[in-house]
C-alpha positions, 0 to 999 in steps of 0.5 A, a space after each residue: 423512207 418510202 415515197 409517201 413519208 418522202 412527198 410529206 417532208 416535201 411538203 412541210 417544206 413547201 408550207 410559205 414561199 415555194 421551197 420544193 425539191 421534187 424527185 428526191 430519194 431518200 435514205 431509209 431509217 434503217 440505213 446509216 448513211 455513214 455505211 457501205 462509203 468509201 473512206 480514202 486512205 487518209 480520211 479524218 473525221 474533222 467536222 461535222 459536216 464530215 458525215 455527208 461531205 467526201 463520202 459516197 451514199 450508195 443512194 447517192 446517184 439515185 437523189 437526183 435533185 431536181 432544181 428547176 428546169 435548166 441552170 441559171 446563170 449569166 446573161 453576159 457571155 462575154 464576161 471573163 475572169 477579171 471582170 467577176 465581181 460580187 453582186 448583190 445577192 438579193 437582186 434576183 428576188 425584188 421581183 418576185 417580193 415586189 409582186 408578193 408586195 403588190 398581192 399583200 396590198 390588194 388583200 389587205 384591202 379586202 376581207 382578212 381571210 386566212 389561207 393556211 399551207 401548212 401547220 407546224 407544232 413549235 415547243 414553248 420553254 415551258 413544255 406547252 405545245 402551240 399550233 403554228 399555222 404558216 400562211 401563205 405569202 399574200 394572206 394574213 391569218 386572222 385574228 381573236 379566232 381560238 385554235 385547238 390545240 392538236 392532240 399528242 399523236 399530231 403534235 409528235 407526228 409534226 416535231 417528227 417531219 420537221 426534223 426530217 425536213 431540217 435534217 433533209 436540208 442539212 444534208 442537200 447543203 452539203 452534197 449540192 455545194 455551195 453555188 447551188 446550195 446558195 442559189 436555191 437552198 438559202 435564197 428559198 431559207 430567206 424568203 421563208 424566214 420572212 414568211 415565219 413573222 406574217 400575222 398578228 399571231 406570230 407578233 405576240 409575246 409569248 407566256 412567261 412566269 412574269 406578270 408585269 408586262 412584256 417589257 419589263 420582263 428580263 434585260 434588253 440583250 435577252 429579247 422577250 421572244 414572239 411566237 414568230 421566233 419559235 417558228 422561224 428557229 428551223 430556218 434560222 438553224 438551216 441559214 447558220 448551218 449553211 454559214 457553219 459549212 461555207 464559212 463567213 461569206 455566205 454571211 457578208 456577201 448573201 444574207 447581209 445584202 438580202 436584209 439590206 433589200 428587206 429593209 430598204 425603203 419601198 414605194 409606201 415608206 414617204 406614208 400610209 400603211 405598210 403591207 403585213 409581208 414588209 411588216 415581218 420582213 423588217 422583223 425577219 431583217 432584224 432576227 437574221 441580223 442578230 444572228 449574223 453579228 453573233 456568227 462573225 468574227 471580230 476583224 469582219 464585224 469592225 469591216 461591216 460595221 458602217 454597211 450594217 449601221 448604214 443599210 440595216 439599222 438606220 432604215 429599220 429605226 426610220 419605219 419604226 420612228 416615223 410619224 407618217 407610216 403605218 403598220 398593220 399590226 399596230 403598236 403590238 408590231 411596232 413594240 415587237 419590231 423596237 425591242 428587236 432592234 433595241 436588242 441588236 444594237 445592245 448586242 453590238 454596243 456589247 461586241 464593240 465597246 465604248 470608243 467605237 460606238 461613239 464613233 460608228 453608231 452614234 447616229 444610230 443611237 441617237 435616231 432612236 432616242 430622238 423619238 421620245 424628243 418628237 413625241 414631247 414636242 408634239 405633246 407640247 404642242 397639243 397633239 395628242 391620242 385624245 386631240 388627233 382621235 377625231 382627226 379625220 385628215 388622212 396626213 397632216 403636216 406639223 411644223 416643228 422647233 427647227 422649222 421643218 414640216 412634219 408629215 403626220 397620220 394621227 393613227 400613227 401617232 397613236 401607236 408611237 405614242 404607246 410604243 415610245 412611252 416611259 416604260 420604253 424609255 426605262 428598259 432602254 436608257 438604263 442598261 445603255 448608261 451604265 454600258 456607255 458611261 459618260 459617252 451616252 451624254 455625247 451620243 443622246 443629246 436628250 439624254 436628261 429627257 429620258 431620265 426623267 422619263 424613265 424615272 416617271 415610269 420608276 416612279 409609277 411602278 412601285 413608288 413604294 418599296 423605291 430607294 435610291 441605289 447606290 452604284 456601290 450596292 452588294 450583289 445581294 442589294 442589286 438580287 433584292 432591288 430585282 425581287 421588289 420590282 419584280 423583274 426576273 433576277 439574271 443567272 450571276 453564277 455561271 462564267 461568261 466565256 463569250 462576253 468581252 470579245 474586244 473594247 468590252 467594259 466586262 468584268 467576269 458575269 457584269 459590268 464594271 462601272 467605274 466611279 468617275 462615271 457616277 452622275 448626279 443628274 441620274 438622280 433616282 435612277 443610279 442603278 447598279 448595271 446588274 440591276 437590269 440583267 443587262 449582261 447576257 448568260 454564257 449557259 444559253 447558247 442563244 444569248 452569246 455575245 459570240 460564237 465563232 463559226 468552225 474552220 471547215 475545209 469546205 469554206 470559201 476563199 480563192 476561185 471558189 470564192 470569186 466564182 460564188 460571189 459572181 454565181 449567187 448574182 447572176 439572173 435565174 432566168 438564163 437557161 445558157 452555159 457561160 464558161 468563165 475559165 475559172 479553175 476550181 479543182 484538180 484531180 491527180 492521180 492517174 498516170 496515163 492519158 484520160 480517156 473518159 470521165 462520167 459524173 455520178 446523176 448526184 454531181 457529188 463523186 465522179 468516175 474517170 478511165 485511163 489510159 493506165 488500166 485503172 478506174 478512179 472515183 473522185 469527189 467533187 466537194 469545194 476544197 481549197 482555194 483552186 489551186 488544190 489537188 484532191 486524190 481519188 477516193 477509190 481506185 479499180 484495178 482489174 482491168 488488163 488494157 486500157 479502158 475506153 468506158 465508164 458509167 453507172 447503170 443506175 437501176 442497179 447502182 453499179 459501175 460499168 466499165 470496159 477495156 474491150 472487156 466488159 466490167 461490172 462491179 459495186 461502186 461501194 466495195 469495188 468488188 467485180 460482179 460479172 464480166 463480159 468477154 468478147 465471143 471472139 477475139 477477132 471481132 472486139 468490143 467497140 462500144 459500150 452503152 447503159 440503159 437508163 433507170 428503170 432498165 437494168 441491161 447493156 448494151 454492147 457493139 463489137 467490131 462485126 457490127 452486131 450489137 448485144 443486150 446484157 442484164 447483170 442480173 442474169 446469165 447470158 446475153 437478152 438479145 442480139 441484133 446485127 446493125 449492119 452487113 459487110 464491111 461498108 459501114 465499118 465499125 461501130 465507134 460509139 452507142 447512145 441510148 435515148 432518155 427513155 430507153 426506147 432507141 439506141 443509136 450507132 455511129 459507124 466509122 464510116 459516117 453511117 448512123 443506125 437507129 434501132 427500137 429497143 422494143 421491137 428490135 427492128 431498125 427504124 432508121 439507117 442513113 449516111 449522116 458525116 462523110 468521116 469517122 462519126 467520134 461521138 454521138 448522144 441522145 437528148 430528150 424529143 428524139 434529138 441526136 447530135 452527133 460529132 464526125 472527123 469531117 470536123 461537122 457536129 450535126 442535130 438529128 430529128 430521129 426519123 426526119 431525114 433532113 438535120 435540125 442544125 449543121 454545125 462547122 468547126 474550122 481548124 479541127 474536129 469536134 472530139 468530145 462534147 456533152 449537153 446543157 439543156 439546149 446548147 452542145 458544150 465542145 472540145 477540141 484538140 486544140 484546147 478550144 470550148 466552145 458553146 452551141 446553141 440547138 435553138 438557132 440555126 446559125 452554124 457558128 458557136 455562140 462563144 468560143 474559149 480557149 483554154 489557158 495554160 495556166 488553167 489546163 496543161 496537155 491536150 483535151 482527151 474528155 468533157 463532161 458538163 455537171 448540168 446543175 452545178 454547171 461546171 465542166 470536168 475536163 480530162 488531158 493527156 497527162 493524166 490530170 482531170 481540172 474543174 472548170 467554171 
């Protein structure tokens, strides 16, 4: 795919609330990404996400992915293992919602323009196309305005890019892992989930066969779709397949806290009008959770019941009930937003059965049936649509039968007057009596109320053809009661292998409604429990009861999961490495002492050199509990000493590794392309460095100082520059190139530092920068150097200033090995000792200092490597055991 279809999927993606992934690399159409990986020696296929996950793309270096300017993460350094906790999740977007809220109030009070981003063409069942307009976050679309419908080309052009980018979304879930996956991928999902409701136009039912209305239409289970749900099916579809990879977690601890957040309460809820974003929010909260309570297992579900009840469902049902707050879509939000929950809490009441919905969600039943008792007694007492119309009073108080005041805005108590009305009581007592039994008289206590309501509307529906129905009834009577009122017969001939999870009164594709629970008092309305559909269909995966999430071996559980939860609570706006010494992973498999370990630019595999003369590649995907040992995915043998260097060279996707000859070969075959000997064998290669992309070439330093530009593409050596005369400056210990490609920088063992452009050839700079043996030196953006010595001094250079940036102390032992985290130096020492640098200060002590435990790293440290976007550290030892660390 080139870069233009590429920036197009980006695009698509940007359509509401700022989802972005810049300087992606896309795979071609052509190229299987299943080709040209290595496949280890036991490698399965087990899931599906096998595809992308424990296999090495050969683009998979060059997507780099760019997820913001440094990695976030906590801002209590002092923090350490036992004092990780889960957080709530959706702490980190109140802010940003908070002010999108702020917006949304200020243009709701002027004109209703609409600012579209993007469009997107959804299917309906019925094989019509309808042009979806996604608005921005602080505008509504207007209203009553016709759109064109787009012709074949545009419709096919769109269904095409929106693939691509599920598909684009699918994949960077799997290759990024769960932390950042989480943090970035489905924290931007959630807010763009809400995004799919904003507007009158995604709040409207969308066309089916049946003439009678919209809620007569089906059974409660069975919701009667909105355009918003044809919209939002991408991003719901992303969420679940994050869930399907990181197991239920991600469900309990990331989405079920970020709804919880959606519906609580906010400033506007004692009265007035929502905002259109909370508005969809609530609609997007009660979707999302339909979707979760579907996902989870019976054991979960029972656990989070009371926090789902408690935090979702009661908040939810006191917007839509209340008297005093407004919607700005009027009755057609507040209709939609009830048969959504009515809906969800019949899926629950489906899960769990008769016992524990009398015992967790009998307030929750209750709340929502008190409605109609409010509404009677305001009528009683002569409030009416009519009587409060010319009511110009913007909230009046109301006293009530138990002698509380209620808060009342007459326009609202014209939308509740048209939501809880007969016909709402009818599609909602019916199917909960014949599921609930007798139990519906202990949960609704005005539960002869509405019967007599849904009798009325029974009654003025089709008084003619309406007989009593006896509970008896055949299947065929039930069939022809449904035909006479003209609602949709449900599908009784397919097995419903998904109903009846536990606690379920299921029988076969219906409910058994035993004789005992026959009332009198139901008086026209004893209705078969098929009468209604109320039983979902097991032929459409939508309408399950339950569908359990596939046992990945990518899912959550141990360190792996104590460091997630801790993760996705944590601020996004500290730019600061904070290292917790949480043990992840272990590689085993070298036999020799490490030498060098260098991540791939993707942070999905990594490369390490040994001591043993081997060079290994390892994926970094979650796997386990911690305690896991991972085995490499390829193993380079071609070296006959014991190898100093390794690193990728980017252009050209090929690895580069040296035992005092120079290997270059494809990291997807493990074929050798070209080695380069030293000229003599007195004078050794010391050093190797590679050229950042877009440059090919190699730079290569041996024992007489001289350093050498190799290309693989070509023959011979491109240039040859001598950095030093005599034996003075020593050796040439370690090479860095500048991110740019412009300089490279040695460090001699004699402390002296040479800077050369790569340009001109000349030398700018040549200074005595330590007093020992200079172990490491690195290149950072800015013309910045840092450089670590044996006189146990790290040091921050300015490439032509002559004085240093900040002199660093270590008191016990030499800095030996240290790598970049945005501005800070992370280090290691013989001794075990991590610790954290800032370059943005100028005191000379590390702002934190860890050493590391016996439990979580054996041996002596030999190597450090930071992965910058998933901030984790790869620590490589003497025995031969690589660990991730976070």
């Amino acid at each position: 795919m080139d870069v233009e279809h590429s920036s197009a999927a980006l695009d698509l993606l940007d359509y509401t609330s700022g989802v972005s992934f810049h300087d992606q690399a896309y795979l071609p159409e052509s190229e299987d990404f299943q080709s040209s990986l290595y496949v280890g020696e036991s490698l399965q296929p087990q899931e599906q996400e096998s595809l992308s996950l424990g296999r090495l793309s050969d683009k998979s270096s060059a997507s780099e992915v760019s997820l913001g300017e440094d990695r976030p993460v906590d801002g209590d350094s002092q923090k350490d293992k036992s004092s990780l906790k889960s957080m709530d999740s959706s702490q980190d977007l109140k802010q940003s919602e908070d002010s999108e809220e702020e917006e949304e109030e200020h243009d709701d009070e002027e004109h209703d323009d609409a600012v579209v981003d993007a469009e997107l063409t959804v299917a309906v069942d019925a094989g019509a196309s309808v042009d979806v307009t996604l608005a921005d976050d602080s505008s509504e679309p207007e209203d009553g305005e016709g759109e064109e419908l787009p012709d074949h080309s545009d419709d096919k052009e769109q269904t095409i890019l929106l693939d691509t980018a599920c598909k684009m979304v699918r994949w960077l879930s799997a290759k990024l892992g769960p932390t950042v996956t989480s943090r970035f991928i489905a924290r931007n999902l959630l807010r763009l989930l809400t995004s799919c409701y904003v507007g009158l136009t995604r709040q409207q039912f969308l066309p089916s066969n049946d003439e009678n209305g919209p809620l007569s239409t089906g059974n409660i289970y069975q919701k009667r779709p909105v355009l918003g749900d044809e919209v939002s099916k991408p991003v719901l579809a992303c969420l679940v397949h994050v869930a399907n990879l990181y197991g239920e977690p991600v469900l309990t601890y990331q989405y079920l806290p970020y709804i919880s957040y959606l519906v609580a309460p906010s400033g506007a809820s004692g009265g007035g009008r929502l905002n259109s974003r909370k508005e969809a929010g609530l609609l997007a909260a009660v979707t999302l959770t339909q979707k979760i309570v579907v996902c989870l297992s019976d054991t979960t579900l029972m656990d989070i019941l009371p926090k789902i009840s408690q935090e979702v469902l009661l908040p939810v049902l006191g917007f839509l009930t209340s008297p005093a707050i407004g919607f700005p879509g009027g009755a057609q939000a507040r209709i939609v937003l009830c048969v959504k929950t009515i809906s969800l809490i019949a899926l629950i009441c489906l899960r769990i059965g008769q016992e524990m919905v009398q015992q967790h969600l009998s307030d929750t039943v209750r709340n929502f049936f008190g409605a109609f008792s409010l509404l009677q007694e305001l009528q009683d007492q002569g409030l009416t649509a009519e009587s409060v119309s010319s009511c110009e009073v913007p909230v009046m108080e109301v006293p009530l039968s138990d002698g509380k005041l209620l808060a009342l805005d007459p326009a609202v108590l014209v939308e509740l007057q048209k939501v809880f009305n007969p016909e709402m009581a009818y599609i909602t007592y019916i199917p909960f009596s014949c599921l609930l039994g007798d139990v519906i008289r202990t949960v609704v206590p005005n539960h002869s109320l509405v019967e007599k309501l849904a009798s009325l509307y029974l009654e003025n529906v089709n008084p003619k053809s309406l007989q009593v129905v006896s509970l008896e009834q055949t299947p065929s009577a039930v069939r022809s009661d449904q035909d006479t009122r003209g609602t949709e017969p449900f599908s009784s001939h397919h097995e419903d292998s998904h109903s009846g999870t536990f606690g379920s009164v299921l029988v076969g594709n219906r409910i058994q409604v035993p004789v005992d629970t026959q009332r009198d008092g139901l008086g026209l309305l004893h209705l078969s429990a098929g009468t209604d559909g109320f039983i979902p269909s097991s032929c459409s995966e939508e309408n399950a009861l339950k569908h359990d999430l596939p046992r990945s071996t990518h899912m959550l559980c141990g360190n792996w999961l104590a460091y997630w939860q801790y993760e996705i609570g944590v601020s996004q706006h500290d730019p600061r490495f904070h290292f917790h010494q949480i043990k992840l992973q272990s590689f085993s498999g070298h036999s020799g002492a490490i030498k060098c370990v260098a991540p791939l630019s993707s942070e999905d595999f990594f490369l390490s050199g040994s001591k043993d003369k081997t060079v290994r590649l390892w994926p970094l995907y979650n796997y386990g509990d911690g305690t896991s040992e991972v085995p490499p995915r390829f193993t380079y043998a071609e070296h006959k000493k014991s190898v100093f260097f390794v690193s990728q060279l980017e252009a050209s996707q090929h690895v580069v590794s040296c035992d005092g000859t120079v290997h270059i070969w494809d990291q997807f075959t493990g074929k050798l392309l070209r080695t380069f000997d030293e000229l003599d064998s007195k004078v050794p290669i010391t050093a190797v460095a590679t050229m950042p992309p877009p440059y090919h070439s190699i730079s290569v330093a041996s024992a007489d100082s001289v350093l050498r530009f190799i290309d693989p593409r070509k023959p011979g050596l491109q240039h040859e520059f001598r950095l030093a005369s005599g034996v003075s400056a020593g050796l040439i210990r370690c090479l860095a190139i500048s991110p740019n490609g412009r300089s490279v920088v040695a460090g001699f063992s004699s402390g002296f530092i040479v800077l050369l452009d790569t340009r001109t050839g000349l030398i700018m700079r040549g200074w005595p920068a330590h007093e020992g043996d200079i172990l490491q030196i690195k290149a950072a953006e800015g013309n910045v150097l840092i450089s670590s010595s044996s006189d146990h001094s790290l040091t921050v250079w300015k490439e032509l200033e002559q004085k240093p940036l900040h002199h660093y102390k270590s008191a016990s032992e030499p800095i030996h090995a240290f790598d970049l985290y945005g501005n800070e130096v992370v280090t290691g020492t013989v001794a075990n000792k991590i610790g954290v640098y800032s370059m943005l200060v100028s005191s000379a002590l590390p702002i934190s200092t860890t050493k590391l435990s016996s439990e979580n790293f054996r041996g002596t440290l030999t190597s450090l490597a930071v992965l910058p976007t998933k901030c984790h550290l790869l620590l490589g030892s003497d025995n031969g055991i690589i660990r991730l660390l976070a």
